[in-house]
HTML snippet that shows the backbone in 3Dmol.js (N, CA, C, O; Angstrom):
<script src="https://3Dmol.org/build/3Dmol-min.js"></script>
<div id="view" style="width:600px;height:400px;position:relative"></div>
<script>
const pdb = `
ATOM      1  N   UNK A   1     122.349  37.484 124.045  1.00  0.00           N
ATOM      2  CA  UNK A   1     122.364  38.705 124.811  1.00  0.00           C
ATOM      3  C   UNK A   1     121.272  39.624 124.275  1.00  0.00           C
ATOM      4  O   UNK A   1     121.283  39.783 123.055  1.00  0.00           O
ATOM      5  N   UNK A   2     120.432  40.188 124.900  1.00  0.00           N
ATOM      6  CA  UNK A   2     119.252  41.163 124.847  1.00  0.00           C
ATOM      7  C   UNK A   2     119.883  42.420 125.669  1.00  0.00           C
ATOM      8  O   UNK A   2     120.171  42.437 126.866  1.00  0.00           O
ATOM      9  N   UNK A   3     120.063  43.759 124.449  1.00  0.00           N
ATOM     10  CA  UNK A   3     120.486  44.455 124.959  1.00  0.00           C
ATOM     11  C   UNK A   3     118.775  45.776 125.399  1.00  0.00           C
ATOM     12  O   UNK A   3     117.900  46.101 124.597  1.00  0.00           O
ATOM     13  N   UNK A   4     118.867  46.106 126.549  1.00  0.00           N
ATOM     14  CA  UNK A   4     117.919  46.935 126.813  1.00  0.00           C
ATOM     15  C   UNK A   4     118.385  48.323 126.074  1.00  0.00           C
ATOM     16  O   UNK A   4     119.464  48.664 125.591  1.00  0.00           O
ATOM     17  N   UNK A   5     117.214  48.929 126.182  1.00  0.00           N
ATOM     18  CA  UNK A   5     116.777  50.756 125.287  1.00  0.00           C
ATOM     19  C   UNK A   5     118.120  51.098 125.640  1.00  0.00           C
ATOM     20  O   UNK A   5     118.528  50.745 126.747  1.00  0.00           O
ATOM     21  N   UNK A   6     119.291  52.089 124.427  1.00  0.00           N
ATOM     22  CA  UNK A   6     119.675  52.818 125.143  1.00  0.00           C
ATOM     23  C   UNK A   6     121.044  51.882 125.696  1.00  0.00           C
ATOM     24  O   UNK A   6     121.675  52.471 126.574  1.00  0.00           O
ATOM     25  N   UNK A   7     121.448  50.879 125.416  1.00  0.00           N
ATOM     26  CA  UNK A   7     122.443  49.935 125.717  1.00  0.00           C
ATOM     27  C   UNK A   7     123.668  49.377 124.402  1.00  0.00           C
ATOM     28  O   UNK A   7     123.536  48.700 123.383  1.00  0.00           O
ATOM     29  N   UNK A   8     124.550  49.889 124.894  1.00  0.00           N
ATOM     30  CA  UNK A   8     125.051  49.657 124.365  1.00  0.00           C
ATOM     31  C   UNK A   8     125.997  48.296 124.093  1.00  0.00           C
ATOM     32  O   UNK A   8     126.450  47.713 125.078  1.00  0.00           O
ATOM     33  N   UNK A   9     126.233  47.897 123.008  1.00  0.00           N
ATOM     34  CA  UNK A   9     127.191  46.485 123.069  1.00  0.00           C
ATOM     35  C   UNK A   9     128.805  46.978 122.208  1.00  0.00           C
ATOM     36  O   UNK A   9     128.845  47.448 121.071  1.00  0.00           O
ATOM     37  N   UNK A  10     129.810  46.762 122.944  1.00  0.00           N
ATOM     38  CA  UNK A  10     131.424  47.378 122.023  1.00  0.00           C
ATOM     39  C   UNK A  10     132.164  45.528 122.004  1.00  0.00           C
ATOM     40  O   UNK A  10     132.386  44.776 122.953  1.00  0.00           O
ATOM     41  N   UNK A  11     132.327  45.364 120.811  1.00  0.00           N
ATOM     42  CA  UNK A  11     133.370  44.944 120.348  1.00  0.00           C
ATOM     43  C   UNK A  11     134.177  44.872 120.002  1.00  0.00           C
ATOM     44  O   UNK A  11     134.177  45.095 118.791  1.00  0.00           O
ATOM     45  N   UNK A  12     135.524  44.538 120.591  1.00  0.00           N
ATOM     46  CA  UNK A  12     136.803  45.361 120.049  1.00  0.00           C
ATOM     47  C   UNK A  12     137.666  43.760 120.201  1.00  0.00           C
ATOM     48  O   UNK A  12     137.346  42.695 120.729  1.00  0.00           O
ATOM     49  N   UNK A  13     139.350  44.404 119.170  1.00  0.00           N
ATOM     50  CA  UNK A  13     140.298  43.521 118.880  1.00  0.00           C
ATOM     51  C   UNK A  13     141.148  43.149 120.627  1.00  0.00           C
ATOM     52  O   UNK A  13     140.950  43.734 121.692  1.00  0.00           O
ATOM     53  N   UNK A  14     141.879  42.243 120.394  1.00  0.00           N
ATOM     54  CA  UNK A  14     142.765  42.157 121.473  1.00  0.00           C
ATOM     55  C   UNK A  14     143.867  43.031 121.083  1.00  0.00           C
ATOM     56  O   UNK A  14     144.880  43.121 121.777  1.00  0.00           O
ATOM     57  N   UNK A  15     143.650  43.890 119.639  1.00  0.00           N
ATOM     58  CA  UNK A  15     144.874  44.993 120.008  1.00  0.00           C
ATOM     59  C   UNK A  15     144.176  46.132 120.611  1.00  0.00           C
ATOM     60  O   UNK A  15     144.813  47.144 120.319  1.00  0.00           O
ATOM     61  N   UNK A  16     143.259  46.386 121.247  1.00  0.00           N
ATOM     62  CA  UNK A  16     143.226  47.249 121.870  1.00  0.00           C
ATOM     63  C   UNK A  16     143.691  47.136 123.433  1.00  0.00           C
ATOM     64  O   UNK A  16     144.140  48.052 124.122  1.00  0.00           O
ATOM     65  N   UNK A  17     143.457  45.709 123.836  1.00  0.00           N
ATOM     66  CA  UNK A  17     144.004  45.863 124.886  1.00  0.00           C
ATOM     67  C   UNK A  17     145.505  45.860 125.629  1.00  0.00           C
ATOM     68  O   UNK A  17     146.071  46.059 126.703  1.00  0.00           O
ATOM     69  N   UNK A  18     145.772  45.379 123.847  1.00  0.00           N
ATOM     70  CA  UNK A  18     147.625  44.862 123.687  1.00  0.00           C
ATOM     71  C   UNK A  18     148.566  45.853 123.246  1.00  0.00           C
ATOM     72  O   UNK A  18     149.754  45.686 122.967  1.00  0.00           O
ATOM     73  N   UNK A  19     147.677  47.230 123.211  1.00  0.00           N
ATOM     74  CA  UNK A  19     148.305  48.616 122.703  1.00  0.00           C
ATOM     75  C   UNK A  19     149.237  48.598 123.660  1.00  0.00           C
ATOM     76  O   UNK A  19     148.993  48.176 124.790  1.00  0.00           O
ATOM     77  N   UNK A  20     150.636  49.151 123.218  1.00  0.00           N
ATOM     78  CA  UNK A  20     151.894  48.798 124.495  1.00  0.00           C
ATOM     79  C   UNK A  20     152.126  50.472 124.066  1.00  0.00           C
ATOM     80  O   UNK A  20     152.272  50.828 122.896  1.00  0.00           O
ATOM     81  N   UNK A  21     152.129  51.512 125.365  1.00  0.00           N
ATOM     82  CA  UNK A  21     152.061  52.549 125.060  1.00  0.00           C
ATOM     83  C   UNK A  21     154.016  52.824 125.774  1.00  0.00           C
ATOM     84  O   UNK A  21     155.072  52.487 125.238  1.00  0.00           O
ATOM     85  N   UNK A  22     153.895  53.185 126.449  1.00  0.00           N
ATOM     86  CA  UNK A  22     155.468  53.634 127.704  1.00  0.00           C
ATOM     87  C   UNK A  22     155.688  52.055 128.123  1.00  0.00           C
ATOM     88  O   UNK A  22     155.356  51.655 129.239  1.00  0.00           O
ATOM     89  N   UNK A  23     156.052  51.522 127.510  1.00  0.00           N
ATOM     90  CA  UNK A  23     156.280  49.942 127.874  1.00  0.00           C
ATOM     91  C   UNK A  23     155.332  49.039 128.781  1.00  0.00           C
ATOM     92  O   UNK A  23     155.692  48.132 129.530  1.00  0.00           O
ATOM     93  N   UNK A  24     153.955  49.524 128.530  1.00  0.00           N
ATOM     94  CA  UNK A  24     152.879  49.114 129.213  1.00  0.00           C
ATOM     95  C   UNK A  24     152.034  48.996 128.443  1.00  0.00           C
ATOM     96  O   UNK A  24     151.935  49.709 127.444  1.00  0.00           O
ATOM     97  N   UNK A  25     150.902  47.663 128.880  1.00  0.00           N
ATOM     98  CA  UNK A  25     149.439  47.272 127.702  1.00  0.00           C
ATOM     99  C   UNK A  25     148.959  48.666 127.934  1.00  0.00           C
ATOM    100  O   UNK A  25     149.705  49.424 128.554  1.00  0.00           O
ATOM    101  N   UNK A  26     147.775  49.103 127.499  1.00  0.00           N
ATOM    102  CA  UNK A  26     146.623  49.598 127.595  1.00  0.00           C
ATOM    103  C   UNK A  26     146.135  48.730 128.287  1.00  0.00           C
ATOM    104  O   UNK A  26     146.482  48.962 129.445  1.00  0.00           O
ATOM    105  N   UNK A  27     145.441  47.738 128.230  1.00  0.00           N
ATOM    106  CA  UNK A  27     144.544  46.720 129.679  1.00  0.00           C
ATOM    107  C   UNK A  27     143.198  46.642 129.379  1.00  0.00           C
ATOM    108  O   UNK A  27     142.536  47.241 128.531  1.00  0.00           O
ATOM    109  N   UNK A  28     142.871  45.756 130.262  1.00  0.00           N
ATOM    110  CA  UNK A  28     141.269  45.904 130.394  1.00  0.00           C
ATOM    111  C   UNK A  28     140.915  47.155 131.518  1.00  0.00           C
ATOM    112  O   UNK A  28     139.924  47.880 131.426  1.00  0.00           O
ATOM    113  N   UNK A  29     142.120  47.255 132.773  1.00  0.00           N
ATOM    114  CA  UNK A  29     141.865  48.330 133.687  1.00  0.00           C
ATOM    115  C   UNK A  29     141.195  49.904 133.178  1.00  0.00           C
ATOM    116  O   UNK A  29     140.220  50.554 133.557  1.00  0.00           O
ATOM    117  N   UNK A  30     142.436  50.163 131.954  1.00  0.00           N
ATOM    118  CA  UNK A  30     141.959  51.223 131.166  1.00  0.00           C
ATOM    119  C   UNK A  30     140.971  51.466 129.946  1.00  0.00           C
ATOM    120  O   UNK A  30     140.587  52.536 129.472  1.00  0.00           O
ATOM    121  N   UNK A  31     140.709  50.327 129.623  1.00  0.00           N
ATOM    122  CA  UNK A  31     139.712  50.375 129.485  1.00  0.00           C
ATOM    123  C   UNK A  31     138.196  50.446 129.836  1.00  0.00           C
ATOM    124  O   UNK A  31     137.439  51.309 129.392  1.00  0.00           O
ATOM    125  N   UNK A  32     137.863  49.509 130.627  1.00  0.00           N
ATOM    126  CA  UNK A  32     137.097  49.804 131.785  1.00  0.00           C
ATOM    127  C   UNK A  32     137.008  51.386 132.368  1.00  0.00           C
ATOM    128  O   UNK A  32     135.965  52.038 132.329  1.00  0.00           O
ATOM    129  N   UNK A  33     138.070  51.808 132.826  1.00  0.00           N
ATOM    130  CA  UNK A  33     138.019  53.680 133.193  1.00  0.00           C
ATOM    131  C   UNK A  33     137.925  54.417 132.071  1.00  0.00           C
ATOM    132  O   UNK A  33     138.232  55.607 132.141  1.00  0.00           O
ATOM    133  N   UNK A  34     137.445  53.804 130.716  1.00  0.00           N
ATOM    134  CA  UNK A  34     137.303  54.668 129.535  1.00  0.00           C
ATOM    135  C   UNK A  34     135.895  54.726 129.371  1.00  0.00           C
ATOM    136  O   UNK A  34     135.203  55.612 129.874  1.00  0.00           O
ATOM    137  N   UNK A  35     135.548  53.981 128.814  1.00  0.00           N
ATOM    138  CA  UNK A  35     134.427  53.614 128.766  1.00  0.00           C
ATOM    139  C   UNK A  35     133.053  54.532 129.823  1.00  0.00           C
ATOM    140  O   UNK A  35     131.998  54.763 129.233  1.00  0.00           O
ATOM    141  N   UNK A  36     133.134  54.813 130.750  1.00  0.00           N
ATOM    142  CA  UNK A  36     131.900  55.420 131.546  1.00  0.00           C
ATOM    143  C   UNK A  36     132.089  56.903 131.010  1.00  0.00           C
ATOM    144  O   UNK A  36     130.976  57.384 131.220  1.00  0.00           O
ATOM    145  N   UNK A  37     132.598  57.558 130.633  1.00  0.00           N
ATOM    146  CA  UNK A  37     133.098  58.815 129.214  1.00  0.00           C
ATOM    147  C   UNK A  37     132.830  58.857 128.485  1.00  0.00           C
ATOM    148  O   UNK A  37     133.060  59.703 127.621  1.00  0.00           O
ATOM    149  N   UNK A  38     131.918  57.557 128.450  1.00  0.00           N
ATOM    150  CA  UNK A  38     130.949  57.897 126.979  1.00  0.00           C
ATOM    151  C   UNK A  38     129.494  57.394 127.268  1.00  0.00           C
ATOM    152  O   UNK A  38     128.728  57.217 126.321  1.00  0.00           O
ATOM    153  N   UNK A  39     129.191  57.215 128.249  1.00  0.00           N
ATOM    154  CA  UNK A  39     127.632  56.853 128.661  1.00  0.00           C
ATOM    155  C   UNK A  39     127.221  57.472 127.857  1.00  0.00           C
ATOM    156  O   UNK A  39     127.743  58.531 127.508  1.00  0.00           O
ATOM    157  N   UNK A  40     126.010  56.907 127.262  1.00  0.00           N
ATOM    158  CA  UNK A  40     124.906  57.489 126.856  1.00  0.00           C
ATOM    159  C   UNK A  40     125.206  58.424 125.153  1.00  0.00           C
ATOM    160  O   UNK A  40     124.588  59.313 124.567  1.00  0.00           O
ATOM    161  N   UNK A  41     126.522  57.603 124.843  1.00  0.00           N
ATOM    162  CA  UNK A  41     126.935  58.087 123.807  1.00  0.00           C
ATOM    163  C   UNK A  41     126.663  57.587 122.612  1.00  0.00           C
ATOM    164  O   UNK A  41     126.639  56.357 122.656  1.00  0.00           O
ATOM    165  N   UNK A  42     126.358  58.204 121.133  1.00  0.00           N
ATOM    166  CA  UNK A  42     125.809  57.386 120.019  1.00  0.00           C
ATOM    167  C   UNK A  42     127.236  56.241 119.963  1.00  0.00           C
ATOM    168  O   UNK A  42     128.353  56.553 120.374  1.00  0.00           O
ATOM    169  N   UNK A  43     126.928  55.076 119.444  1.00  0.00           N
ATOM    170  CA  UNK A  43     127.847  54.157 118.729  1.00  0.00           C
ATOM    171  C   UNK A  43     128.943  54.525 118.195  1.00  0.00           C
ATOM    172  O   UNK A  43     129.902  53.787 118.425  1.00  0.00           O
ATOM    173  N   UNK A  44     129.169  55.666 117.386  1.00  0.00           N
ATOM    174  CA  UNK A  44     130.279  56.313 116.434  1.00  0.00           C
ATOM    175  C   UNK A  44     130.980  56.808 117.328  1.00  0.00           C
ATOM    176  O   UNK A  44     132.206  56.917 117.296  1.00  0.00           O
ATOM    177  N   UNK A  45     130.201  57.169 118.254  1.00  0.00           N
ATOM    178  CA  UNK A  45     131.420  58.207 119.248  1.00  0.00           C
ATOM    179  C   UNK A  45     132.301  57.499 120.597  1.00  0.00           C
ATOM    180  O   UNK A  45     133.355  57.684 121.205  1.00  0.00           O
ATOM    181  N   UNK A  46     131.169  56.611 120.613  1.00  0.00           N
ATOM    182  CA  UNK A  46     132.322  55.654 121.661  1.00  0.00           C
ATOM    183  C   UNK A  46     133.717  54.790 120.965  1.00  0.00           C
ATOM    184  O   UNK A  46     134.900  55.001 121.232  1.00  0.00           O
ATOM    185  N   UNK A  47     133.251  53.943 120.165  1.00  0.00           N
ATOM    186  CA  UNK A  47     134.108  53.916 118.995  1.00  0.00           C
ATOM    187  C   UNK A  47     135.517  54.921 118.662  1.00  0.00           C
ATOM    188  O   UNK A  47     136.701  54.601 118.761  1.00  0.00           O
ATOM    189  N   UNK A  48     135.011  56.040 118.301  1.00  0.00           N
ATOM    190  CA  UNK A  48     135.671  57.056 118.587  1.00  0.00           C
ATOM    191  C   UNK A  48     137.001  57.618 119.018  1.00  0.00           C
ATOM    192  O   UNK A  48     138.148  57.751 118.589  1.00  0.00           O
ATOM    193  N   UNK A  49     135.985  57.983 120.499  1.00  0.00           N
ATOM    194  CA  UNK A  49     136.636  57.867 121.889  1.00  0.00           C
ATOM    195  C   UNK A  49     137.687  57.119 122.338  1.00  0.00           C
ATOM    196  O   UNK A  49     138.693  57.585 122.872  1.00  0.00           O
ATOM    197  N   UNK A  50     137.389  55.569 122.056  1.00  0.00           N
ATOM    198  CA  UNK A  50     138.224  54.460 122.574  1.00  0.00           C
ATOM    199  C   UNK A  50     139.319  54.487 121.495  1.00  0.00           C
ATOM    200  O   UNK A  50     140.513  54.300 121.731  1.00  0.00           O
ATOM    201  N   UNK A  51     138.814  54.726 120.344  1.00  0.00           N
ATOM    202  CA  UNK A  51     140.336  54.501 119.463  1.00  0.00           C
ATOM    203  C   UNK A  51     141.343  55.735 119.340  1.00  0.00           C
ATOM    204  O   UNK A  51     142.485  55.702 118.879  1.00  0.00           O
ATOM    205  N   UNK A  52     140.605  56.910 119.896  1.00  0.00           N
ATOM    206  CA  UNK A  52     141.407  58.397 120.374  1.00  0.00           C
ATOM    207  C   UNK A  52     142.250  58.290 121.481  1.00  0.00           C
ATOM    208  O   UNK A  52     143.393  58.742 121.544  1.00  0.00           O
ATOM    209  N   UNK A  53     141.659  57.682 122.344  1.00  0.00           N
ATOM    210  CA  UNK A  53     142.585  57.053 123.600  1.00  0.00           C
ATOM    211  C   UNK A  53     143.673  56.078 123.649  1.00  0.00           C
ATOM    212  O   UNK A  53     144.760  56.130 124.225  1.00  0.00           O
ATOM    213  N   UNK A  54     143.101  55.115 122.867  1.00  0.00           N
ATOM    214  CA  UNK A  54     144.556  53.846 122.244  1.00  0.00           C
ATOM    215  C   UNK A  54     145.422  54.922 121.992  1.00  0.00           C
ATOM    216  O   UNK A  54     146.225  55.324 122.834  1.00  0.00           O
ATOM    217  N   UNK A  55     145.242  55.622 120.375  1.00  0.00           N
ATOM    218  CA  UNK A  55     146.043  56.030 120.063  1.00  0.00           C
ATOM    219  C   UNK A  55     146.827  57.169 120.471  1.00  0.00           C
ATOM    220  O   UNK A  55     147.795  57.564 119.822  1.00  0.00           O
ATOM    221  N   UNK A  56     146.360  57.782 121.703  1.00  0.00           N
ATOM    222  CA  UNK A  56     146.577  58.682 122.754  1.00  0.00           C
ATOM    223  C   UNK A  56     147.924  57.903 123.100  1.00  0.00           C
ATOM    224  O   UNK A  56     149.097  58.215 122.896  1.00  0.00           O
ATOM    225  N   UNK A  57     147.456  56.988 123.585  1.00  0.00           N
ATOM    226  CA  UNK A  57     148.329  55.924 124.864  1.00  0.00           C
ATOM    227  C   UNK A  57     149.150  54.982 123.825  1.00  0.00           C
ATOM    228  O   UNK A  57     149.668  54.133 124.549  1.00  0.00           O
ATOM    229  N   UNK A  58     149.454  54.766 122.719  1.00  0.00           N
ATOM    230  CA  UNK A  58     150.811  54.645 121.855  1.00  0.00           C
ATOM    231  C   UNK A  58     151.565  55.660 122.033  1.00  0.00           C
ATOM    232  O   UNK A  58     152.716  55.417 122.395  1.00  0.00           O
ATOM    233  N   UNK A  59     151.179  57.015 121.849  1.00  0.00           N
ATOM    234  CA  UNK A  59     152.152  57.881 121.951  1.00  0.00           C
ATOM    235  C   UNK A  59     153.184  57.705 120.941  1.00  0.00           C
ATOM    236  O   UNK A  59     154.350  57.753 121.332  1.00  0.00           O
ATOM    237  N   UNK A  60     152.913  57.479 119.511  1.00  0.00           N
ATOM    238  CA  UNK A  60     153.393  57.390 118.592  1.00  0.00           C
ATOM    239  C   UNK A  60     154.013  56.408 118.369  1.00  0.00           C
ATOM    240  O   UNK A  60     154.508  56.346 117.244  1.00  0.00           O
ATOM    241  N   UNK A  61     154.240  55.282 119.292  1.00  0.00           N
ATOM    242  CA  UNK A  61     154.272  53.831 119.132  1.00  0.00           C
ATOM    243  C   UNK A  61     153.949  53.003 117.855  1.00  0.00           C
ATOM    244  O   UNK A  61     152.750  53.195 117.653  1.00  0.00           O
ATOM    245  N   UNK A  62     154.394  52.256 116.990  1.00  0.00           N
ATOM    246  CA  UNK A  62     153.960  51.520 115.720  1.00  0.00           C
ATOM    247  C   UNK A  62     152.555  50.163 116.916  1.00  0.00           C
ATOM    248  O   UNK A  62     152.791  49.444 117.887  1.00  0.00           O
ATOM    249  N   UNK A  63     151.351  50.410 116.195  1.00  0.00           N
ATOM    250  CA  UNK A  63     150.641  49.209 116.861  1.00  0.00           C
ATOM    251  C   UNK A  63     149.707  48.518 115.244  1.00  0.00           C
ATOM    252  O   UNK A  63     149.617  49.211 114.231  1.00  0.00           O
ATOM    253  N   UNK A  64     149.406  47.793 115.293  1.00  0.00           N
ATOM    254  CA  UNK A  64     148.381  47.256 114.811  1.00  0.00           C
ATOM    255  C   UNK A  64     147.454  46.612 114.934  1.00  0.00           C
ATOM    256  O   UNK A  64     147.709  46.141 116.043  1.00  0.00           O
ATOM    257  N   UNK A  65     146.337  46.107 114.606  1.00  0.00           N
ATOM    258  CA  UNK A  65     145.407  45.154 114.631  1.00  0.00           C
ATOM    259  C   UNK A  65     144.077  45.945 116.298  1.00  0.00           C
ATOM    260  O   UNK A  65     143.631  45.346 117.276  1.00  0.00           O
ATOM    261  N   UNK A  66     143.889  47.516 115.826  1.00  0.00           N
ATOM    262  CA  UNK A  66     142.674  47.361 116.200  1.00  0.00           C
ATOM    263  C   UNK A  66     141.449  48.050 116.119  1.00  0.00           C
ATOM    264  O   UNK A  66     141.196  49.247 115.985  1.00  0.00           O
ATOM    265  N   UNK A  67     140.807  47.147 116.218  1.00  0.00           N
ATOM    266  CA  UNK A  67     139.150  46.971 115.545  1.00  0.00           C
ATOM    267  C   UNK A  67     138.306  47.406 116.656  1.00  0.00           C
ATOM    268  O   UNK A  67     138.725  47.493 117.810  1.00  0.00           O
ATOM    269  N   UNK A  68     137.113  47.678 116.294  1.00  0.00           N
ATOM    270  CA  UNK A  68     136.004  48.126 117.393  1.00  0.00           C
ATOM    271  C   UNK A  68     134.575  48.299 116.568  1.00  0.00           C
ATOM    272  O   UNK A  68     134.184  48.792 115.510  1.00  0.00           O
ATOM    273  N   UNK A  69     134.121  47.694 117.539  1.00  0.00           N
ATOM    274  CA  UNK A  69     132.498  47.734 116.910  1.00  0.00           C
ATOM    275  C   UNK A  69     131.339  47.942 117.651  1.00  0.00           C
ATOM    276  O   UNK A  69     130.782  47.015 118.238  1.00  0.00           O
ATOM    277  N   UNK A  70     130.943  49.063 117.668  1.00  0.00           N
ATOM    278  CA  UNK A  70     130.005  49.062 118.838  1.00  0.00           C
ATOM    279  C   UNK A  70     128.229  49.224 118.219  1.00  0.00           C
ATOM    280  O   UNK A  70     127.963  49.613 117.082  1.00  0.00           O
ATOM    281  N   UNK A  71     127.292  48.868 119.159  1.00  0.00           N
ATOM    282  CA  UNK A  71     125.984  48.424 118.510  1.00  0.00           C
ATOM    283  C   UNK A  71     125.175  48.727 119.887  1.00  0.00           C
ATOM    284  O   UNK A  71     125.344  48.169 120.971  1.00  0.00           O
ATOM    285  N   UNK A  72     124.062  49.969 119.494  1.00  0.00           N
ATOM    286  CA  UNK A  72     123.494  50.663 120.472  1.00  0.00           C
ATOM    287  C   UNK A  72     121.959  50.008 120.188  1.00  0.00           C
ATOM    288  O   UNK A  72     121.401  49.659 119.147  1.00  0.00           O
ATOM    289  N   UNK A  73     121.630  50.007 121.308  1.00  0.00           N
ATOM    290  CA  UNK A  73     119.986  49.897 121.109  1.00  0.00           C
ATOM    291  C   UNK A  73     119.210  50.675 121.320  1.00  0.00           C
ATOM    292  O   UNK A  73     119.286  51.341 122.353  1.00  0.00           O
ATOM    293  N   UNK A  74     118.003  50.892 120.236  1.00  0.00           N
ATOM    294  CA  UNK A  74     117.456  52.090 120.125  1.00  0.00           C
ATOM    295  C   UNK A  74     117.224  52.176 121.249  1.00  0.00           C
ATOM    296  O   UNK A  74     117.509  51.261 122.022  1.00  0.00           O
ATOM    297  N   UNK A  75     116.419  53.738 121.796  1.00  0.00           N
ATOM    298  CA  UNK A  75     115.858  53.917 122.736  1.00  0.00           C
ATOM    299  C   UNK A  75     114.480  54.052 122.623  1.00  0.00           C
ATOM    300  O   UNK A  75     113.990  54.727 121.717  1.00  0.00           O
ATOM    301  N   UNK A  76     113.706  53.388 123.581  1.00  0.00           N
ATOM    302  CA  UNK A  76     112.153  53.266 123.212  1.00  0.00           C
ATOM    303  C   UNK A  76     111.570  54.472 122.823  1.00  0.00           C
ATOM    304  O   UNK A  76     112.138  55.496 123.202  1.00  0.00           O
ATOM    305  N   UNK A  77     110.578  54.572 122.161  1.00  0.00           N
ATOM    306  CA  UNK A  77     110.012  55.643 121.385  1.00  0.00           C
ATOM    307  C   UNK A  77     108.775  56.530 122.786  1.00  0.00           C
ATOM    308  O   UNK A  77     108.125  57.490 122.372  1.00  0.00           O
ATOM    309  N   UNK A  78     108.697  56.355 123.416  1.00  0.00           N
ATOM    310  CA  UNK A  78     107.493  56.797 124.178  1.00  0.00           C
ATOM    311  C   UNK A  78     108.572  58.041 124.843  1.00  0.00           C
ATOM    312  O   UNK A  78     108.144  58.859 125.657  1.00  0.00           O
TER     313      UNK A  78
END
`;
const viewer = $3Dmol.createViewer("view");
viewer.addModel(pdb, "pdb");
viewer.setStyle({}, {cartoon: {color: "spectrum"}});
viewer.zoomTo();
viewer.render();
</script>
């Protein structure tokens, strides 16, 4: 994968998508609707974001196992 200027790549656990908040996953759905909330956002903050929201959506729920890794590509210098 060749990420273009300015692109970002997120890697995350299957507990993020397995976060069981009100007796429901988190998902890929909500994730997906998370994610465009951080366009254009440094690495740290999407990261962030997404694990502010998991843990939003436990709602004080016991969860474990999740990880996230996200990896931006510079943006061209010109």
């Amino acid at each position: 994968m060749v990420l273009a200027p300015g692109d970002t790549c997120l890697l995350y656990s299957d507990g993020v998508l397995e976060a069981r908040g009100s007796g429901d996953f988190f998902g890929e759905e909500r994730l997906a609707a998370t994610l465009p909330r951080c366009a254009g956002a440094p690495a740290a903050v999407v990261c962030e974001h997404l694990e502010q929201t998991v843990v939003s959506w436990l709602d004080g729920h016991d969860h474990d196992d999740v990880a996230l890794l996200a990896i931006r590509a510079p943006r061209s210098a010109t």
